[in-house]
Each structure stands twice: as C-alpha cells, then as structure tokens.
C-alpha positions in Angstrom: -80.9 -4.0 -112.4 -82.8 -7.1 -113.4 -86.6 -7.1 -113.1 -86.1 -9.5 -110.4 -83.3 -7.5 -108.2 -86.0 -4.5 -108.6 -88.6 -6.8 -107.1 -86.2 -7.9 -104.6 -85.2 -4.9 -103.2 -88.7 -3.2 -103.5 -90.0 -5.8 -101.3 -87.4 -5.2 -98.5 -88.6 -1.5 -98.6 -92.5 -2.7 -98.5 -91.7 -5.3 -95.3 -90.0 -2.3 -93.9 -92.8 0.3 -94.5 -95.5 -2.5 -92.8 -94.0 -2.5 -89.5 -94.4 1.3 -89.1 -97.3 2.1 -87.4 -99.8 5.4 -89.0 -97.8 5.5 -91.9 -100.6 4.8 -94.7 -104.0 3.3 -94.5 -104.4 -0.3 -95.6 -105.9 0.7 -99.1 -103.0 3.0 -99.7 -100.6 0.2 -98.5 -102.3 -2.3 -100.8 -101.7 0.0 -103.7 -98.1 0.0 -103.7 -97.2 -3.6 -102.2 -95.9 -4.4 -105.4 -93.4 -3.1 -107.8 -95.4 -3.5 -110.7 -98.1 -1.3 -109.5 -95.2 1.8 -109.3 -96.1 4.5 -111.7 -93.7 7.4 -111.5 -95.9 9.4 -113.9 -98.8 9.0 -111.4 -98.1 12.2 -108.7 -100.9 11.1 -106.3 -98.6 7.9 -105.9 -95.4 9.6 -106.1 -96.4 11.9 -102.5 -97.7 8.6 -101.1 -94.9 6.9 -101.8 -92.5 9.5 -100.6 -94.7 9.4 -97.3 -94.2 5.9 -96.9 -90.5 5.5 -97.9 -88.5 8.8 -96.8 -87.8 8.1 -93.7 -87.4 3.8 -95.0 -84.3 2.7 -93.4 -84.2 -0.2 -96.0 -84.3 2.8 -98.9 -82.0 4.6 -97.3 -80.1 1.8 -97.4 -80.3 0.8 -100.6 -80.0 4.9 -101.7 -76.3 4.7 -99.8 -74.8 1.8 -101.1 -76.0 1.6 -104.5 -76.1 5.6 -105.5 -74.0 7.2 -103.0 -71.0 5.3 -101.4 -70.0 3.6 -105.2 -69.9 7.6 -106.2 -68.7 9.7 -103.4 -66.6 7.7 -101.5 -64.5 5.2 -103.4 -61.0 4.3 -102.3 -57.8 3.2 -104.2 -55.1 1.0 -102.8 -52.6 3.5 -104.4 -52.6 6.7 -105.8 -50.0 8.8 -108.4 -49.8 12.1 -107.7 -47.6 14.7 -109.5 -47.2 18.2 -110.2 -45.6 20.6 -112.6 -41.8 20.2 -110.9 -41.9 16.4 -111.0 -43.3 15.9 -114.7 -40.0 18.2 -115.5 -37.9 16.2 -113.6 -37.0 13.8 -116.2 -33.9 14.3 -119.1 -34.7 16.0 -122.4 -37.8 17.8 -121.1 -39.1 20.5 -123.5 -42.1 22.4 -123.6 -43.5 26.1 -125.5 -45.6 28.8 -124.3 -46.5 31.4 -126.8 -45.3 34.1 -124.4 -42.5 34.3 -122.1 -43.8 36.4 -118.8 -43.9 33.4 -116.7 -41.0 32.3 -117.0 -40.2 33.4 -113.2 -42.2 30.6 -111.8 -41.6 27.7 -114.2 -39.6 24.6 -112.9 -35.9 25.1 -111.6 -35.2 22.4 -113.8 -36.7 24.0 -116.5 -34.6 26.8 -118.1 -36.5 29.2 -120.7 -34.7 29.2 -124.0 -36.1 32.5 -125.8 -35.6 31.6 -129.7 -34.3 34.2 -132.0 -37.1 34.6 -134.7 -38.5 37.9 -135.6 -42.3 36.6 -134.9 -41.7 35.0 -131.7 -40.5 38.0 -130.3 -43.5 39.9 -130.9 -45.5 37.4 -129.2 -46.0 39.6 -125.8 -46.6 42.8 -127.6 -49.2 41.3 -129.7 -51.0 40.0 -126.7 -51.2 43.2 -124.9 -52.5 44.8 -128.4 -54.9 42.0 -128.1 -55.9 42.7 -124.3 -56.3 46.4 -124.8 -57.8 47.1 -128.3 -59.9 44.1 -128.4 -61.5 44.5 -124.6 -64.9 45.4 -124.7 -65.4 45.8 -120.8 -63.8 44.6 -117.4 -66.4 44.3 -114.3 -65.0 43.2 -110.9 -67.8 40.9 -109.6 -69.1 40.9 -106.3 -68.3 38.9 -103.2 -70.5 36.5 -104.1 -69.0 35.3 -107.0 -67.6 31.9 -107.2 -64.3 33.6 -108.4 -63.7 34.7 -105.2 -60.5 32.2 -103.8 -61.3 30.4 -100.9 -64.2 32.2 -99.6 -64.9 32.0 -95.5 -68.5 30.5 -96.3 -69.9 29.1 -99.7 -71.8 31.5 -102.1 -75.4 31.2 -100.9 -77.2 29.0 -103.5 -80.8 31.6 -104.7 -82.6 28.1 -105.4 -82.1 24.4 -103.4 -82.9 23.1 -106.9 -80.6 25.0 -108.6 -77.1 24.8 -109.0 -76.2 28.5 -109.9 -75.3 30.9 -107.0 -75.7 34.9 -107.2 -72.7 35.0 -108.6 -73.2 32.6 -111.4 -76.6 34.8 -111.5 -74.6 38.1 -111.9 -72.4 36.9 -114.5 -75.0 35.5 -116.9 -77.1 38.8 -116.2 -73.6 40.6 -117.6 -73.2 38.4 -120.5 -77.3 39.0 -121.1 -76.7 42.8 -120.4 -73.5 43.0 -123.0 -75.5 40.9 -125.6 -73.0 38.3 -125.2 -72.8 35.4 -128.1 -70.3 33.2 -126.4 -68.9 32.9 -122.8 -65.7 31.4 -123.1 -65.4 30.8 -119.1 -61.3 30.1 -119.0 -61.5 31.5 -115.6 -63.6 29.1 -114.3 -66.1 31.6 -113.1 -69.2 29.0 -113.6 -67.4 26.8 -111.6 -70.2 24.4 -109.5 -72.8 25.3 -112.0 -74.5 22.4 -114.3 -74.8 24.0 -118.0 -78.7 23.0 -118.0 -79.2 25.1 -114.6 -77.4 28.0 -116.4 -79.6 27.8 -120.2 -82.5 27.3 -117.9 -81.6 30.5 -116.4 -80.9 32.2 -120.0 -84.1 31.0 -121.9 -86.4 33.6 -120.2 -84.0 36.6 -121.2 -82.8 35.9 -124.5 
C-alpha cells in the first residue's frame, strides 16, 4: 500500500481508538496519533499499541478484508473437478507404473497391458528386495500422529506458536534418534507442519 492508503487507514483506527473511554492516557494517545510515529522495533509501543487496537473494530476490519477474507475465503463462478476415472475417460489413454500390484484398482477403462521384457518383469521382485534388505527400521507411531486418518479430534498442538504437533514432535525425535540425514516424508507424515517450525525444533539436537 501507498504511503497515503497507510495513513488513511491508520487514521480510521486512531478515530476509532479516541472514542473508547480508559483505553490509554492522553500522552500515550498522543504518541501514536500518527503513522509516522509507529516503530515496530520499539516493544514499549508495540504492547501499547496492541492495548489500544486489539479489540479496534476499524483494525479488525481492515485485518478481515485485506488479510483474511482475500485468503481464506475466495469464491469462483465455476469450478473443474476431476478424478482418476474421468482423466482416463478419453481414447488412446496410456500411462506406466514401474510395478504392476495395483492394477486391481486402476480405472475400468483402463486395462493393464504387462509388457514382455525380461527387466520389467523383475520390477516387483526388485522392490520387495529393496523393502526388506534396504529397511533400516519400521516404528508404528502413536495416536497422536498426524498419520493417523481422520482422527475424532485434531492432534493437540505442544505450542500455540508452533505448528508441529506431538506427533510431528515424535517423528523428528526418531529421525534425531536414528541419526537420520534426510526425511524423505512421501507419506505425508509432517503434514500441517511449516519446515521453519520443524528446523527450529532440530537446531537444538543436532
């Protein structure tokens, strides 16, 4: 926004502020009337200015439909949706997987063509040998864990200013337990969690 839109909109939260009663002394009033006297590095201004303004119908306001409403809740006049069956349901589909188990709950349009070549029919046997001599450990987390489908109540959150969860917790502690170099999280275990929350987390213990 333009210098002058800040100014603009500053002021409507200002006039507001004045017609609250006990909200700030006059000296503390005066030292925020404008918005070129708002220092966010100052923290003595900061707390008086969330004082002031938190409960600011203009900046809640302003908070909605400028931050929150653009975000959260836009709307489209039309809207493609689509799923596996209909992006098969054209002529002359093809497609690969590198293995051929799941062939039970592809498409009924789709039928699996296994191809005759010596090295494609190893594919499934070289997975497993994969799966079981490359494995280092399997843990079942607990029921906190964000793996958990469609849990009755969300996993309770250890810190409001955190996105991680215990069972975000528990799997970093694992990967920091194993000596982990990578997680590769094709599961979607961190699911919900920022990656700055979760190196925040790591610094400490590494």
């Amino acid at each position: 926004q333009s210098e002058e839109s800040r100014s603009y909109h500053y002021g409507l939260w200002f006039r507001r502020a004045q017609l609250t009663d006990g909200i700030a002394s006059g000296d503390e009033l005066a030292s925020i009337d404008d918005f070129d006297k708002v220092d966010a590095s100052n923290a003595v201004q900061v707390d008086l200015m969330h004082r002031v303004y938190k409960l600011n119908t203009e900046a809640v306001a302003f908070w909605l439909n400028h931050c929150v409403f653009p975000t959260d809740t836009p709307e489209y006049r039309e809207r493609i949706m689509a799923s596996s069956w209909d992006q098969v349901d054209v002529r002359g589909s093809v497609g690969f997987s590198g293995t051929n188990d799941n062939h039970r709950i592809i498409p009924l349009q789709v039928r699996q063509a296994d191809i005759p070549v010596d090295e494609l029919r190893a594919t499934n046997g070289k997975m497993l040998e994969l799966i079981l001599d490359c494995t280092v450990a399997c843990k079942v987390l607990g029921p906190d864990s964000p793996a958990t489908p469609l849990p009755a109540q969300a996993p309770k959150a250890v810190d409001a200013a955190s996105s991680l969860n215990e069972g975000h917790r528990g799997l970093l502690d694992l990967c920091v337990g194993e000596g982990v170099q990578a997680l590769i999280d094709a599961g979607s275990l961190m699911a919900g969690a920022s990656n700055a929350d979760a190196a925040r987390s790591l610094v400490g213990r590494l």
